[in-house]
N, C-alpha and C positions, 0 to 999 in steps of 0.2 A: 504494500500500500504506500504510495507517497502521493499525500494529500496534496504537497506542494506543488510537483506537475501539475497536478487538477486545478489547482485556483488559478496559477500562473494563466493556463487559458482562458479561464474565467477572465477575469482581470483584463485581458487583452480582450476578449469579446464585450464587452462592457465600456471600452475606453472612449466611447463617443458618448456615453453618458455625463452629467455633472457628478464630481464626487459624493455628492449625499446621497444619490440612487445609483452609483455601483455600490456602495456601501452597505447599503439598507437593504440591495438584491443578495450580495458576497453573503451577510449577517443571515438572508432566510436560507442560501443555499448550502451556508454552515448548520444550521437546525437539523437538514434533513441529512447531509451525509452523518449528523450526531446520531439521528432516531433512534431511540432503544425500543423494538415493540415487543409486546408482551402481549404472549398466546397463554388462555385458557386453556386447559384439558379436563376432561369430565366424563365418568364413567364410575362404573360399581365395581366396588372392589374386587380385584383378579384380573378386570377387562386388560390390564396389561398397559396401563398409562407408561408406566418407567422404562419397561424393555423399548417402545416406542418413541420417546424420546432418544432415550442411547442412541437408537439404529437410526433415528433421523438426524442427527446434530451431533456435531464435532467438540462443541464448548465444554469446557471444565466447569461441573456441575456446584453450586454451593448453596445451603438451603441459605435464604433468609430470613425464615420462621419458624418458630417453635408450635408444634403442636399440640403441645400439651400445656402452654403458656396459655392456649386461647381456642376449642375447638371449634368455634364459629370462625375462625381467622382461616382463610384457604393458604394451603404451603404456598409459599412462596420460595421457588428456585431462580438465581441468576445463573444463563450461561456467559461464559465470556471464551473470546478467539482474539487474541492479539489485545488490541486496545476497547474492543465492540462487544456492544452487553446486550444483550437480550433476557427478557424475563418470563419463566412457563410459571402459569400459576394453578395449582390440582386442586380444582375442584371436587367435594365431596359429590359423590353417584348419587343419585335420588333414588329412593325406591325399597331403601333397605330400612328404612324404619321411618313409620307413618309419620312420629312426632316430630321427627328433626326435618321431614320436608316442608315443614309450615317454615320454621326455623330456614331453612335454606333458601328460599322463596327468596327472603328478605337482601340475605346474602347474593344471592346471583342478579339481586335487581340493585343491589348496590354497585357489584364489580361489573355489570355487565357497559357501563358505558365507558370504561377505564379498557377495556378489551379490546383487541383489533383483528382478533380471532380466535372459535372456542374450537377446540377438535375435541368431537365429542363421539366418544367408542363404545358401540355397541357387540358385544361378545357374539359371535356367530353361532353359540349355542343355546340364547338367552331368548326365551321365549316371553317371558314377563313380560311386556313392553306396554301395558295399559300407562302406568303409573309416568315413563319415561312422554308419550305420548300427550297426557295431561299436562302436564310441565313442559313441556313441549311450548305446549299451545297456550298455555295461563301464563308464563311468564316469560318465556324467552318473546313470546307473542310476535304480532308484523315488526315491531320496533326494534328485533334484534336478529330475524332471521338470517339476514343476510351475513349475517358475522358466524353464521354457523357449520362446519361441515365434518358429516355425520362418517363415519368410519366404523365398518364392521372388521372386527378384530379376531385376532386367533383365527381364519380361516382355516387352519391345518385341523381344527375340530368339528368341521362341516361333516357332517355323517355324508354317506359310508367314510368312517375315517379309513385310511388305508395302513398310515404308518411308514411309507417307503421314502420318503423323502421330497415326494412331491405330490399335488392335488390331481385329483380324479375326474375326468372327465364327469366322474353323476355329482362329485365333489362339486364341480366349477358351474352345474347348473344348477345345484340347489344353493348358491352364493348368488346367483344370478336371481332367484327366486327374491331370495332375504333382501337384493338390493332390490328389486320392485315393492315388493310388501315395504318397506324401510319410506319409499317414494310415496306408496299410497296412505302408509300412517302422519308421516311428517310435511309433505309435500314441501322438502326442503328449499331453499332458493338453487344450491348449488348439487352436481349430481352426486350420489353416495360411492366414496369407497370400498374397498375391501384391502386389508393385508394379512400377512404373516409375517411376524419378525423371523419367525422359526423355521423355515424356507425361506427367509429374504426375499417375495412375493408379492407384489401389487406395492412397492414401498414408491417404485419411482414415478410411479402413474398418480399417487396419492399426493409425494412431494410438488409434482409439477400443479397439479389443482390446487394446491394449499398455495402456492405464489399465488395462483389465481385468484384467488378470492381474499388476499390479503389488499388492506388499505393501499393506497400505490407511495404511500411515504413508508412501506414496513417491508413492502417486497424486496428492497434491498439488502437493509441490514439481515433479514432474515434468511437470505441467498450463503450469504458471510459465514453463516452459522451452520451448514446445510453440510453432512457429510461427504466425500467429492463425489462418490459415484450419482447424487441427486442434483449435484451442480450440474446438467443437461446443458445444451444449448437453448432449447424450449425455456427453461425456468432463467439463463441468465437475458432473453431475449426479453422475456419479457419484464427481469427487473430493472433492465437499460430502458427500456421505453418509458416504464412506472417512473422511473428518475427524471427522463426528458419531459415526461408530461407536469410532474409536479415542479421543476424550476422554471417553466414554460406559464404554469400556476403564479410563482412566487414574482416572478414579472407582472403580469397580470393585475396580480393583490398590488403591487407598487404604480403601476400607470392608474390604477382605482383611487387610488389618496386625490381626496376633494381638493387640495389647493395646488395640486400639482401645473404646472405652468403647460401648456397646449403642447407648444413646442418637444416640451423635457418628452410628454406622454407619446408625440409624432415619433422621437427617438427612440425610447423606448420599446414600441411596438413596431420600429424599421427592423432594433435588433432581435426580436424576440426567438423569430426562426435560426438565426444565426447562434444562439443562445441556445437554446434546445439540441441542434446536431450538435454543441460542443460539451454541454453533459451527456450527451451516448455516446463522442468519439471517448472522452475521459472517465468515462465509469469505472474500469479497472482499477484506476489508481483512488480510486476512495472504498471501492468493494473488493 
């Protein structure tokens, strides 16, 4: 990473600005190469949150919560890769005692606006799903769907289990089953995965839709964090775009200031395209 290449272009594509608005552009497009985002996970115990982590992310793991200090407090984990922090936060599974899902409600409608995406895993041998369903639809409700995408987990326990080391054709169609029923219970925004950490199975299909459906100020740093074999060109295409399009934003939000002089905004919006090919030629050096 050498952030310094990166601004240097910056800076030089900027230079027909006044120094307050390369400044004030440099300052948002410092924000975003900072982002830390921080992904939810959510699922009933066993669903296999942590082997799924490992196998997605590279970063060195450190809780930042006690749970036994606070059991309403969801863990909280920092990963970090070099300089670059990202935070998973594990949420407790609904469904395993009536009394704490009142209790939980409360909590996931607190964190859920601090979220910038929940991966939320559904056991491929987990039949229960009234109560997941309800919750679903009560709290996560229109106002957070879209931050959600549903992940059926442990595939390798999809009956007929075989045990040989890899999934069965009557295997991969009744996965195929659970992802439609999974569509008709939640009618999620994004479409449903499937993995196995234990066949390393559906991880990269799952990585590449998780860029997807991350905010486009998160698809980066969360590329950063991404074990290599998920670094794809699919996922890093589309975090250089996420990037060009949000400092493409950060112009924008600065030609928008009310007292901005006609001219300065003229300028401005000469450079803006110019601006945008020069955070996807320089992504590298910040990701």
């Amino acid at each position: 990473m050498n952030n310094s290449e990166g601004l240097k272009s910056f800076h030089q594509s900027l230079s027909g600005l006044p120094q307050w608005a390369s400044e004030r552009i440099l300052q948002q497009i410092n924000q975003l190469t900072d982002y830390e985002p921080v992904i939810g996970i959510l699922g009933k115990t066993g669903a296999g949150k942590s082997s799924l982590c490992n196998a997605l992310f590279v970063g060195e793991v450190s809780p930042v919560s006690d749970v036994a200090a606070c059991t309403r407090e969801p863990l909280r984990f920092r990963l970090q890769v070099g300089e670059r922090f990202m935070t998973i936060v594990d949420l407790p599974g609904v469904g395993e005692s009536g009394a704490r899902d009142t209790e939980y409600a409360a909590l996931y409608r607190e964190q859920l606006p601090r979220l910038d995406l929940v991966l939320w895993l559904i056991k491929a041998d987990d039949r229960a799903l009234g109560v997941d369903e309800h919750f679903y639809h009560q709290v996560i409700g229109e106002a957070y769907r879209h931050k959600v995408l549903f992940i059926i987990s442990q595939s390798d326990k999809t009956e007929p289990t075989s045990g040989n080391g890899q999934l069965s054709a009557a295997q991969k169609q009744n996965i195929s089953r659970k992802i439609c029923l999974l569509h008709d219970l939640f009618q999620p925004v994004h479409p449903v995965c499937a993995v196995s950490v234990r066949l390393q199975w559906g991880l990269r299909v799952m990585a590449e839709r998780m860029i997807k459906c991350l905010p486009r100020e998160a698809s980066s740093p969360v590329v950063g964090q991404l074990q290599s074999p998920f670094r794809t060109t699919t996922v890093q295409e589309k975090a250089r775009d996420d990037f060009g399009e949000t400092v493409g934003a950060a112009l924008d939000a600065v030609s928008a200031f009310p007292l901005i002089p006609a001219p300065v905004r003229a300028v401005i919006q000469a450079v803006r395209n110019t601006v945008v090919s020069v955070a996807r030629a320089v992504w590298n050096f910040f990701f």
